[in-house]
C-alpha positions in Angstrom: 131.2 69.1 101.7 128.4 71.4 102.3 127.7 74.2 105.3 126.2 71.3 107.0 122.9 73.5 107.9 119.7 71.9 107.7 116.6 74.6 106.7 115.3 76.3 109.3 118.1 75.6 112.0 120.7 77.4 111.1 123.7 76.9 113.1 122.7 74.0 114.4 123.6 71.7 112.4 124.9 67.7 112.7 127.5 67.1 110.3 127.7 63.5 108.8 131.4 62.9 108.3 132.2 59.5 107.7 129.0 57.9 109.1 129.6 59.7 112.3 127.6 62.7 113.5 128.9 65.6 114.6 127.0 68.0 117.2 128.0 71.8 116.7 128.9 73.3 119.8 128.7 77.3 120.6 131.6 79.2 122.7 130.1 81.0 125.8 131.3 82.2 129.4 129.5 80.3 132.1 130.6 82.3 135.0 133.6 81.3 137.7 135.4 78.1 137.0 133.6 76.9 140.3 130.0 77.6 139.5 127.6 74.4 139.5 125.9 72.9 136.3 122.4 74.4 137.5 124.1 77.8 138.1 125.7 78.0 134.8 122.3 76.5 133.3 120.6 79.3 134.3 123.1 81.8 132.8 123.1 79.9 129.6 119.9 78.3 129.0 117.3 79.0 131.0 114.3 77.8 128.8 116.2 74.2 128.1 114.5 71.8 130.8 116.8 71.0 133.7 116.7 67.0 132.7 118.0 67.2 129.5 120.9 69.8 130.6 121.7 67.5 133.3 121.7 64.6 131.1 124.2 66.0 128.6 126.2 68.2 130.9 129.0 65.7 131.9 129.7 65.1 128.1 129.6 69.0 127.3 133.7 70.3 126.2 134.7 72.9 129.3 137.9 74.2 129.7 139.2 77.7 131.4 138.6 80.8 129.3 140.8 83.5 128.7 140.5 85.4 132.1 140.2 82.4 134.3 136.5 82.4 133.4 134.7 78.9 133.1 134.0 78.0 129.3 131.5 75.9 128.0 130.9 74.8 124.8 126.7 74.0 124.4 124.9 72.9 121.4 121.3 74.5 120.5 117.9 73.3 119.3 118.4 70.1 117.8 121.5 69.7 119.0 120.3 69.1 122.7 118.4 66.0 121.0 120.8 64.7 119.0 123.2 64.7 122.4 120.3 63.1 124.6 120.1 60.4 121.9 123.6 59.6 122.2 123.5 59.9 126.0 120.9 57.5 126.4 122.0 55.0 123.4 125.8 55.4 125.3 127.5 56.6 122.0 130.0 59.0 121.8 129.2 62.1 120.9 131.6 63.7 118.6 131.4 67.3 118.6 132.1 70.3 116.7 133.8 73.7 118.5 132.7 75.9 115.6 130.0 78.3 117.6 130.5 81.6 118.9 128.1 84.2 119.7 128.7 87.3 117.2 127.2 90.7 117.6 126.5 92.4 114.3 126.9 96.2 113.6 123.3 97.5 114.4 122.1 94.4 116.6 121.8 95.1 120.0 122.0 91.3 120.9 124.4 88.6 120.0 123.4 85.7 118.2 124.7 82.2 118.0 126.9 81.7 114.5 128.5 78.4 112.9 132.0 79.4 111.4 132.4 75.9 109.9 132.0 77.4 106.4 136.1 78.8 107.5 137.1 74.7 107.4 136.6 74.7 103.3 138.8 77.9 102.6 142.1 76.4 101.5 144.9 78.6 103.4 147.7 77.3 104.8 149.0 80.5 107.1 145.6 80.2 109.2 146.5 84.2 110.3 145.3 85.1 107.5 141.4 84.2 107.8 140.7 87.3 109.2 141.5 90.6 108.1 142.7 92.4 111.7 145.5 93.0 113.6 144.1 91.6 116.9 143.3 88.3 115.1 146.6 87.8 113.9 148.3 88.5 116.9 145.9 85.9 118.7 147.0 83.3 116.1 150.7 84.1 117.2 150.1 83.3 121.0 149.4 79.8 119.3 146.0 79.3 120.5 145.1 75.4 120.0 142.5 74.5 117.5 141.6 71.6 115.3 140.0 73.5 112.8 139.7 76.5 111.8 136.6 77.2 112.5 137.1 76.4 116.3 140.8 78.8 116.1 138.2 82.0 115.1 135.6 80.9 117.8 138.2 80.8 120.4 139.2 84.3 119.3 135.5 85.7 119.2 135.3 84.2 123.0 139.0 86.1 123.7 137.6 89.3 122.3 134.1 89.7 123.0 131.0 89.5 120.7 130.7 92.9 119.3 134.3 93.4 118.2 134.6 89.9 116.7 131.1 90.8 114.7 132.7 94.1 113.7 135.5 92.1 112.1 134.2 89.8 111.0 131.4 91.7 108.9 133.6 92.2 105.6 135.3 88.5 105.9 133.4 85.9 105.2 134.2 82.6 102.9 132.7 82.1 99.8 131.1 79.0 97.6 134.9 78.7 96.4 136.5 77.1 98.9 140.2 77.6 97.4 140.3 81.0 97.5 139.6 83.7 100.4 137.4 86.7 99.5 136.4 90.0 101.2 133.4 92.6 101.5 
C-alpha cells in the first residue's frame, strides 16, 4: 500500500482502502472542553470559511486531551472538500487519526505531518516505534489506538510539538515495511 499522498498535498491525503475513502485527520488542542465550534474555529483555522467548518464540524472525532483540554481531530486542504462532499451526499465519512503537528529542529513553527507511513512497519511490540524513553512509557499507560500511526499522534499531542519533532527526527520508516530503521 503506498503513503497515500497525492503530489503537492502532502499530508493530506484520502486513502482508498477497499473502495472506501479515508479523510486524514491532524491532532490539535482546541482550547477548554466547553469552547464553541466558532471559538475553536478561530483558534484552528481561521482562513477556512465559517460554512464549510460548520458543515463538517458535527462529524469532526473530539474527545478530552491529556490535561482536560478539548481535542479535535481536523482534516486540511482537500480534506475539508472531500468531508463536505460526504456531508452533503450523507455518507459516512471514515477517517484517519494519523496527523499531528511536529516541530522540527531549526523550525520555529510546527507543521502538520501524516505518520501513516508507521502503519506499514511490521512490529508487533508497538513501544518500540520510537526510539525514547518518554514514548515507551506512554505506550505503557495503554493509550488506545487503532493504528499505529494514531498511538504516535496521540503521543505528539501528550508531549507537545517540539519534543515529539526532536524525537522523532532520527526515526522514521523506510520503503521496507518489514523492518524498522534509524538515522
Amino acid at each position: 500500500m503506498g503513503s497515500g499522498l497525492e503530489p503537492g498535498n502532502l499530508g493530506i491525503a484520502r486513502r482508498s482502502v477497499h473502495q472506501r475513502e479515508e479523510i486524514t485527520v491532524f491532532a490539535a488542542l482546541a482550547g477548554p472542553p466547553d469552547a464553541s465550534p466558532g471559538e475553536i474555529r478561530r483558534l484552528l483555522m481561521p482562513g477556512l470559511p465559517a460554512r464549510t467548518w460548520h458543515r463538517v464540524f458535527p462529524f469532526l472525532p473530539k474527545e478530552c486531551g491529556p490535561d482536560g483540554a478539548g481535542v479535535v481531530w481536523h482534516p486540511l486542504g482537500e480534506g475539508w472538500r472531500l468531508a463536505v462532499d460526504c456531508v452533503h451526499a450523507r455518507r459516512p465519512i471514515r477517517w484517519r487519526l494519523s496527523g499531528a503537528y511536529l516541530q522540527w529542529p531549526g523550525s520555529d513553527l510546527a507543521s502538520p505531518t501524516d505518520l501513516v507511513d508507521f502503519d506499514e512497519i511490521a512490529i508487533a511490540d508497538w513501544s518500540l516505534a520510537v526510539p525514547d524513553a518518554d514514548y515507551r512509557a506512554f505506550c505503557r499507560r495503554g493509550p488506545t489506538a487503532l493504528r499505529l500511526s494514531e498511538l504516535v499522534a496521540r503521543w505528539v499531542l501528550a508531549v507537545g510539538p517540539s519534543r515529539a519533532g526532536r524525537a522523532l527526527l532520527g526515526c522514521h520508516p523506510r520503503r521496507n515495511p518489514g523492518s524498522l530503521e534509524f538515522d
